[in-house]
C-alpha positions in Angstrom: 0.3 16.9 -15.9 0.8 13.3 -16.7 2.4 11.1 -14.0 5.4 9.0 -15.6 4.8 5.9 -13.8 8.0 4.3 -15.7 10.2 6.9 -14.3 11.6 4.2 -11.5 12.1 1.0 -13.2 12.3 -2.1 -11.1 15.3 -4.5 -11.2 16.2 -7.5 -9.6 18.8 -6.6 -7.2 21.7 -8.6 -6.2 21.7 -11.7 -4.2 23.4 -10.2 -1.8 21.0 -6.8 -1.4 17.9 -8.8 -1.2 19.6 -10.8 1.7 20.0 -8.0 3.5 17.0 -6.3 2.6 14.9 -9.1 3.9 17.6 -9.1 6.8 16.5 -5.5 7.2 12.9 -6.1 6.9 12.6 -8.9 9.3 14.6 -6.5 12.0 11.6 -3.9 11.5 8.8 -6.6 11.9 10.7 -7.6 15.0 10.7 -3.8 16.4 6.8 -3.2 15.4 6.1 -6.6 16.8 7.5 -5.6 20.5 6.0 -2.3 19.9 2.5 -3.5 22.8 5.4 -4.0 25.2 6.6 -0.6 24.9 4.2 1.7 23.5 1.0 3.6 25.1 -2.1 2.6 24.0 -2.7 5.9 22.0 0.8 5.2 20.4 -0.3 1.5 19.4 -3.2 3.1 17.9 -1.2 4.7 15.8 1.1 2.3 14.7 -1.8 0.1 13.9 -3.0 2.8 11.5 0.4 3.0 9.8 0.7 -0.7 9.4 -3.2 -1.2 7.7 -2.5 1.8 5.3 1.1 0.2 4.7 -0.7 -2.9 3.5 -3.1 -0.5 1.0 -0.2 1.8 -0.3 1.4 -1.3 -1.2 -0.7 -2.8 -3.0 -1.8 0.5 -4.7 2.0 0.8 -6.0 1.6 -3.0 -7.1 -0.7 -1.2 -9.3 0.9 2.5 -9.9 4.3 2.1 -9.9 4.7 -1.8 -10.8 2.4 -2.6 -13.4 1.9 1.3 -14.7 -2.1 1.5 -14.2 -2.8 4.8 -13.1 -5.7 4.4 -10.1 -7.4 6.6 -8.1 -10.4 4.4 -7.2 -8.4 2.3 -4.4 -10.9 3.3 -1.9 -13.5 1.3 -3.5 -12.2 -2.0 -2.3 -10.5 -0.7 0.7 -13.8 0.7 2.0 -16.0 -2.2 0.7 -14.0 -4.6 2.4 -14.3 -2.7 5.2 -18.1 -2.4 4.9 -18.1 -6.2 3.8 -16.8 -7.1 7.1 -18.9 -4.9 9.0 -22.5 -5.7 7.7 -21.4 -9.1 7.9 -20.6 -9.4 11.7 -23.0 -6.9 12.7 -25.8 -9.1 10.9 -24.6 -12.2 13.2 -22.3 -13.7 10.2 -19.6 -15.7 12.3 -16.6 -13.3 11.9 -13.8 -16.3 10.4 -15.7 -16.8 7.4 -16.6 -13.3 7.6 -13.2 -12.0 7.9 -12.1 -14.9 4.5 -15.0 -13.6 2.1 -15.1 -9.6 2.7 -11.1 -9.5 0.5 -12.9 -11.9 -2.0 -16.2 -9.9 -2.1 -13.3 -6.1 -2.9 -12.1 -8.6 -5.3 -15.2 -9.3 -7.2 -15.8 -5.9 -6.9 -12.4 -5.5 -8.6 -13.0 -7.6 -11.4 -16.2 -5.8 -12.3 -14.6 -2.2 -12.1 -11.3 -3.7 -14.0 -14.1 -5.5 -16.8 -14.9 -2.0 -17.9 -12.1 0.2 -16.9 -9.1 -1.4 -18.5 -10.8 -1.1 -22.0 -10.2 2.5 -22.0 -7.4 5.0 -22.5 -5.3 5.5 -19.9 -6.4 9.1 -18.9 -10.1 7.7 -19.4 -8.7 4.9 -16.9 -7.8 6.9 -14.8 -10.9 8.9 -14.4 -13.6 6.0 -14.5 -11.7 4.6 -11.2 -12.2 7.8 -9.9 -15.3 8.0 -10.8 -16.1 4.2 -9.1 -14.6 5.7 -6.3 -17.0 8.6 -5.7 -20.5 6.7 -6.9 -19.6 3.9 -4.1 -19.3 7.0 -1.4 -22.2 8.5 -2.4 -24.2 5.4 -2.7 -23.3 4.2 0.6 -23.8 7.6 1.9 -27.3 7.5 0.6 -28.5 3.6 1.9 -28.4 5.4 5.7 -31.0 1.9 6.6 -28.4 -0.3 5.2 -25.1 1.2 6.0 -25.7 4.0 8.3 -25.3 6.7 6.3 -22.6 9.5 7.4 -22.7 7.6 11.2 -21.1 4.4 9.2 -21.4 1.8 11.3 -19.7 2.2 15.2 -19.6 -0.4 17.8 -18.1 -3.7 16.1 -17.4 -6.1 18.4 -14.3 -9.1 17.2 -14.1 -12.0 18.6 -12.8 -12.2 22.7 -9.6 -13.4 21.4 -8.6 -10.1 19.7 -10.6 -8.0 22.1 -6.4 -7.5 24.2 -5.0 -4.6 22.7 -1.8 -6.8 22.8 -3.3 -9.9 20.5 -5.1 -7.6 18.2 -1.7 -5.8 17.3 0.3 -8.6 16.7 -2.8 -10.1 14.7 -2.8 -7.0 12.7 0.7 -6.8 12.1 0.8 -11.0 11.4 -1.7 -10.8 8.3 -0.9 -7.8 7.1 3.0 -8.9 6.9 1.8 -12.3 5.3 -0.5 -10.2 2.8 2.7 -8.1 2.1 5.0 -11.1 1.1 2.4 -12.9 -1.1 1.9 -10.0 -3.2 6.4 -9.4 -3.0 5.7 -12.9 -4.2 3.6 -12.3 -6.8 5.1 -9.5 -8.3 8.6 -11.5 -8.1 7.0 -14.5 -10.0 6.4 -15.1 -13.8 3.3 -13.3 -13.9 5.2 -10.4 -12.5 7.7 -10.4 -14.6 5.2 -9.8 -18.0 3.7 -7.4 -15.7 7.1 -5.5 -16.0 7.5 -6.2 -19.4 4.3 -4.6 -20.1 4.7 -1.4 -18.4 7.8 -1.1 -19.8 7.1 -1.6 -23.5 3.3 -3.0 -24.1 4.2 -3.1 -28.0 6.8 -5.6 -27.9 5.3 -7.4 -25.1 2.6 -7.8 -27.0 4.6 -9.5 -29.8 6.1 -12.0 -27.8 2.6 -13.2 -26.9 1.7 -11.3 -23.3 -2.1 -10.5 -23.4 -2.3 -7.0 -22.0 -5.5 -6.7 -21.0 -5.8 -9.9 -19.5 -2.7 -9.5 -17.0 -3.8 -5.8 -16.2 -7.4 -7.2 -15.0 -5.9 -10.1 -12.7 -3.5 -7.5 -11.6 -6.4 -5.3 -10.7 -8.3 -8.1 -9.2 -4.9 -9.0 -6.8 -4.7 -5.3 -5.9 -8.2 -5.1 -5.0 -8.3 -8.2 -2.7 -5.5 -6.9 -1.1 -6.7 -3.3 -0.5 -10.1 -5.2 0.9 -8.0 -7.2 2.9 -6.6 -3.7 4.5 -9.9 -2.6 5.0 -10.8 -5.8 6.8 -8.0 -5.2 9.2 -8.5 -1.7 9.7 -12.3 -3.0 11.2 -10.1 -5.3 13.3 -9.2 -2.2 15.6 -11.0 0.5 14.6 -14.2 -1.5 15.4 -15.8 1.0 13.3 -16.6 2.6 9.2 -17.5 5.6 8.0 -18.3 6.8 4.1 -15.1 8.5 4.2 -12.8 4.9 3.9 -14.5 5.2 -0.1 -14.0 8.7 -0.8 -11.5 9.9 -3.7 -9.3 11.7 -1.2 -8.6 8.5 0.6 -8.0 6.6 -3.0 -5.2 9.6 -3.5 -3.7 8.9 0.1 -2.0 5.8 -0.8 -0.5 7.0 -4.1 0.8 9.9 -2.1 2.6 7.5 0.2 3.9 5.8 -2.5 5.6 9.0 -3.7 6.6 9.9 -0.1 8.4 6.2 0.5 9.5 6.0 -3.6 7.7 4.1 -5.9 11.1 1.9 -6.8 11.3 0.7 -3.8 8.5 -2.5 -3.2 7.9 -1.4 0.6 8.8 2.3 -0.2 5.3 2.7 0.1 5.0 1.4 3.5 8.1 3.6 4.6 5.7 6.3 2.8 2.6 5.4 5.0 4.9 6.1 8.1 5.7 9.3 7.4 2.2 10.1 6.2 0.2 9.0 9.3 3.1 10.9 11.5 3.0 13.9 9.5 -0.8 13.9 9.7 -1.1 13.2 13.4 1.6 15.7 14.2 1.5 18.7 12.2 -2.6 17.9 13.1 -2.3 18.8 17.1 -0.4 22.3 15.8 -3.2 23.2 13.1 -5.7 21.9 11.0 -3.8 22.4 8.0 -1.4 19.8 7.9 -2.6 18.3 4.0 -0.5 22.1 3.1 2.9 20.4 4.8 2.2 17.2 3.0 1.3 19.0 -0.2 4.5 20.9 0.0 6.9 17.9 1.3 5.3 15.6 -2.2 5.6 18.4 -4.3 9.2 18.9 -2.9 10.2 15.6 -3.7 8.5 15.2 -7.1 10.8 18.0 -8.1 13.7 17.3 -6.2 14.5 13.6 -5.7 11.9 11.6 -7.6 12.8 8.3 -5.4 11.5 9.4 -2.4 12.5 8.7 0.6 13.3 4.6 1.0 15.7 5.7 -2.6 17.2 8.6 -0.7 18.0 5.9 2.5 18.7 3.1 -0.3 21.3 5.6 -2.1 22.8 7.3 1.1 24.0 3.4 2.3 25.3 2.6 -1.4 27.3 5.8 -1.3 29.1 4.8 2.1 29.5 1.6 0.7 31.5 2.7 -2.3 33.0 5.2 0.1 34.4 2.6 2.1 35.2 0.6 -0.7 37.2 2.5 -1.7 39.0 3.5 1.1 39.7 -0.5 1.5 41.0 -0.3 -2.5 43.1 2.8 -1.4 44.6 1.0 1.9 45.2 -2.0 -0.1 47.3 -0.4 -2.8 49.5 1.6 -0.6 50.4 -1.9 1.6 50.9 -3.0 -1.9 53.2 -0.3 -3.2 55.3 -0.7 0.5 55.8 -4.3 -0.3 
């Protein structure tokens, strides 16, 4: 089965909707951002989680559902930024600089796997980022004096100024709402808009002078920074890595929460990540088979209501909107007919 990537074109919205979609937005980053001052510290935890994997599943989508490159080796730069910043800092690497060059070094990594990848089919695509994704889990598996093997690496220590539970939230939630509006930036700009062009029709894109292969690799290469810079953060308060942040399961988890949120939608994939880490953490303390409830609920929607759920939320206001609409045009004409 072939996923239709195309199957939820992006358009500009109104004026007005992105207004109050940003209005919308900003009212959520408030809420998260109070969320130390009324959350336990097992419930910050878990907020935190959402938030890093919000930051991946987006940028994955900027891939999936935005340019229309198929890629299930995400894990590659979200791990290897992780395991960037970790080798780093536990090596006595001063953790600013550290914290700057592990996104640029998933980058480079980017470039390389993007260099080869791109030049293939899309179903070959497809499988030789999967296939990056398993040879980095099994190399750093196998260099146990280098990155610890299965163990990972426990016991990072950040810097005493993020070491609060309070500071180390809000600094997790600051960068990874900044990293989220450069790339809404990006994909909003010029470059974004012959990223569209291209998904939607390469042929004719490629007539008006749009050099495919080009745009997909620096597209690759933003989506891999970005995905590092995730993995950075998620070292910010885990204080830990294991193999696991590079194997192909976690490269599907994002593209999952894309589905989940809807793929139209440029945060439905952080709306997806929510609902995924919840699930997960829920359905988890009842039995160990929770991926069979988030299996069922994706397959569910796939079938049912391909937006997900940020379209379902997105379409449920609209209709109450023309509903009451309508009801204004309705009130209006009968004061209308009495005059």
């Amino acid at each position: 089965m072939q996923l239709d990537v195309r199957a939820t074109p992006h358009t500009s919205p109104p004026r007005g909707s992105s207004v109050r979609a940003i209005a919308i937005w900003a009212g959520v980053l408030i809420v998260l951002a109070a969320g130390p001052l009324t959350l336990s510290l097992s419930a910050q935890f878990l907020v935190q989680t959402m938030i890093v994997y919000a930051l991946f599943a987006v940028a994955t989508n900027f891939l999936v559902g935005f340019s229309g490159l198929l890629s299930f080796g995400q894990a590659v730069f979200f791990g290897f930024g992780a395991y960037s910043a970790a080798l780093l800092w536990t090596h006595g690497f001063p953790f600013w600089p550290g914290f700057i060059i592990a996104p640029f070094m998933a980058a480079g990594v980017a470039a390389f796997v993007a260099l080869v990848s791109l030049r293939t089919s899309r179903l070959y695509f497809a499988l030789l980022t999967l296939g990056f994704s398993q040879l980095a889990f099994e190399i750093t598996d196998v260099l146990y004096n280098f990155t610890g093997g299965a163990t990972g690496i426990p016991g990072i220590t950040v810097p005493n100024a993020l070491q609060g539970t309070f500071v180390n939230f809000e600094f997790v939630l600051a960068v990874a709402a900044i990293a989220t509006l450069g790339l809404y930036l990006v994909q909003r700009s010029s470059f974004g808009l012959a990223l569209q062009a291209i998904r939607e029709n390469p042929l004719r894109a490629e007539a008006v002078g749009i050099h495919i292969y080009r745009h997909h690799v620096v597209a690759y290469v933003i989506a891999g920074f970005v995905c590092g810079l995730a993995g950075v953060l998620y070292v910010v308060y885990q204080q830990q890595v294991d193999p696991s942040l590079l194997n192909w399961t976690t490269s599907g988890e994002p593209v999952l929460m894309a589905v989940l949120g809807g793929m139209g939608l440029y945060l439905g994939p952080a709306i997806g990540s929510f609902i995924y880490v919840f699930l997960e953490q829920f359905v988890g303390t009842f039995t160990t088979q929770w991926p069979l409830l988030v299996g069922a609920v994706v397959l569910g929607l796939v079938l049912l209501y391909p937006k997900g759920f940020g379209g379902g939320a997105v379409d449920f206001v609209q209709m109450l909107r023309r509903r009451s609409e309508e009801r204004r045009g309705l009130s209006t004409g009968k004061e209308t007919t009495r005059t």
